[in-house]
C-alpha positions as CSV (number, residue, x, y, z in Angstrom):
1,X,0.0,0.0,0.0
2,X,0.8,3.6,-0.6
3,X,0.5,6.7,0.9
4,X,-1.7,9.2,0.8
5,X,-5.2,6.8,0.8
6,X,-8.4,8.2,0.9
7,X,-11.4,5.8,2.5
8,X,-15.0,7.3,1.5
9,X,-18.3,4.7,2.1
10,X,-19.6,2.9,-1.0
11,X,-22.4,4.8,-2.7
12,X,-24.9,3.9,-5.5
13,X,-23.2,5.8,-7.5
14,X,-19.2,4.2,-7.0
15,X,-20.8,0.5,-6.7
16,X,-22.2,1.0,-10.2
17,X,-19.1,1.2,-11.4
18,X,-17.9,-2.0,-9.9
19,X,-19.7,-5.1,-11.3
20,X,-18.3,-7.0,-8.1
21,X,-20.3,-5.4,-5.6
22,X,-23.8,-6.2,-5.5
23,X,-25.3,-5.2,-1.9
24,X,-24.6,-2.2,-0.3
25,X,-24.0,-2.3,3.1
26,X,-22.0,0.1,6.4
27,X,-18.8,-2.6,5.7
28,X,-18.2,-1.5,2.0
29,X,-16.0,1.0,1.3
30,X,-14.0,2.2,-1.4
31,X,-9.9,3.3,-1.2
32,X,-7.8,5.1,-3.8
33,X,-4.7,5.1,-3.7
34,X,-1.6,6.5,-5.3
35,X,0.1,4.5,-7.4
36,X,3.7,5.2,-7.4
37,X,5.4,6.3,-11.2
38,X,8.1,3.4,-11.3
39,X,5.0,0.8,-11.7
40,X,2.4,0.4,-14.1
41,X,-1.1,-0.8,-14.1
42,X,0.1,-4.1,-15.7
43,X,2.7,-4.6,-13.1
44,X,0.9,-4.3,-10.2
45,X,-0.1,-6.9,-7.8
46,X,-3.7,-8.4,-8.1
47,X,-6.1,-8.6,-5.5
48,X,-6.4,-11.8,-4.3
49,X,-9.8,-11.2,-3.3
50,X,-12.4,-11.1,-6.2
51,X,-14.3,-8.4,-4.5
52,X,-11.3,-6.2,-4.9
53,X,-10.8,-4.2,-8.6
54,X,-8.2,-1.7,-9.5
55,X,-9.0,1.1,-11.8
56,X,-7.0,4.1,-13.1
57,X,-8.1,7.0,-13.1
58,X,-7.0,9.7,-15.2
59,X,-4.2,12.3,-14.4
60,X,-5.3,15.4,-12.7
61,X,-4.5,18.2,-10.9
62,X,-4.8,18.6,-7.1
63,X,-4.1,21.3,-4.6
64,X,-2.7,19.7,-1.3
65,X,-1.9,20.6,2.3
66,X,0.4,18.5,4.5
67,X,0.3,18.2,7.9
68,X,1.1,16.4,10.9
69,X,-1.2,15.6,13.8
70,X,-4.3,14.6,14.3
71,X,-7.3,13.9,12.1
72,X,-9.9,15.1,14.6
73,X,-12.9,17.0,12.6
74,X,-11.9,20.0,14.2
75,X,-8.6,20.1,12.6
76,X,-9.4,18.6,9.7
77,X,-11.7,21.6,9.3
78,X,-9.4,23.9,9.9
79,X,-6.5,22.8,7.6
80,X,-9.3,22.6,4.4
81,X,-10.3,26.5,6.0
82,X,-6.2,27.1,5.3
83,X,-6.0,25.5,1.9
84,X,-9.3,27.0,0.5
85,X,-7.7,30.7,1.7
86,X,-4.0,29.3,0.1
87,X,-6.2,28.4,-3.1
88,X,-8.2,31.8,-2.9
89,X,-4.8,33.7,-2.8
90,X,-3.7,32.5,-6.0
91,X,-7.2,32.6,-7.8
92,X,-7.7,29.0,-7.5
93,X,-11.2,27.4,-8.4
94,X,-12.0,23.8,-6.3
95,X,-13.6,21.8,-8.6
96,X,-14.8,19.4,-6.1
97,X,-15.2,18.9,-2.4
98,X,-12.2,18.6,0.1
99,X,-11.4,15.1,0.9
100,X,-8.8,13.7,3.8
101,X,-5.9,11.9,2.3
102,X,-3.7,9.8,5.2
């Protein structure tokens, strides 16, 4: 595994795009990870568990803060508050909601 890994429930929406998951339920979750440059899709490990797909996602763009500590919500809120005034600074648009990467 890699760092940074974002874990978000499953939602209609995600499980629709993987075919191996056909009930829904508190226990499902999906994880992205970063897959690091000196590997390639075809080189890396399968899952031994069928539930388990790997997809690539295109490249994109992403404004990130680092930071060491806790995760609580509090801080979490108030390190997106920093990076949304960082972004705002240099005319940056979010296209998309904040989301914790650990």
């Amino acid at each position: 595994m890699t760092a940074p890994v974002t874990l978000a429930p499953l939602t209609p929406t995600t499980a629709a795009a993987n075919t191996a998951t056909s009930d829904i339920n508190a226990e499902q979750r999906q994880v992205q990870f970063v897959r690091p440059g000196q590997y390639r899709p075809e080189t890396l490990p399968r899952p031994m568990n069928e539930a388990v797909t790997l997809r690539e996602l295109p490249p994109r763009t992403t404004a990130v803060l680092s930071y060491s500590w806790l995760n609580s919500e509090t801080n979490v809120q108030q390190k997106t508050e920093v990076l949304r005034a960082w972004m705002k600074v240099r005319q940056l648009e979010p296209l998309g909601a904040p989301r914790l990467a650990r």
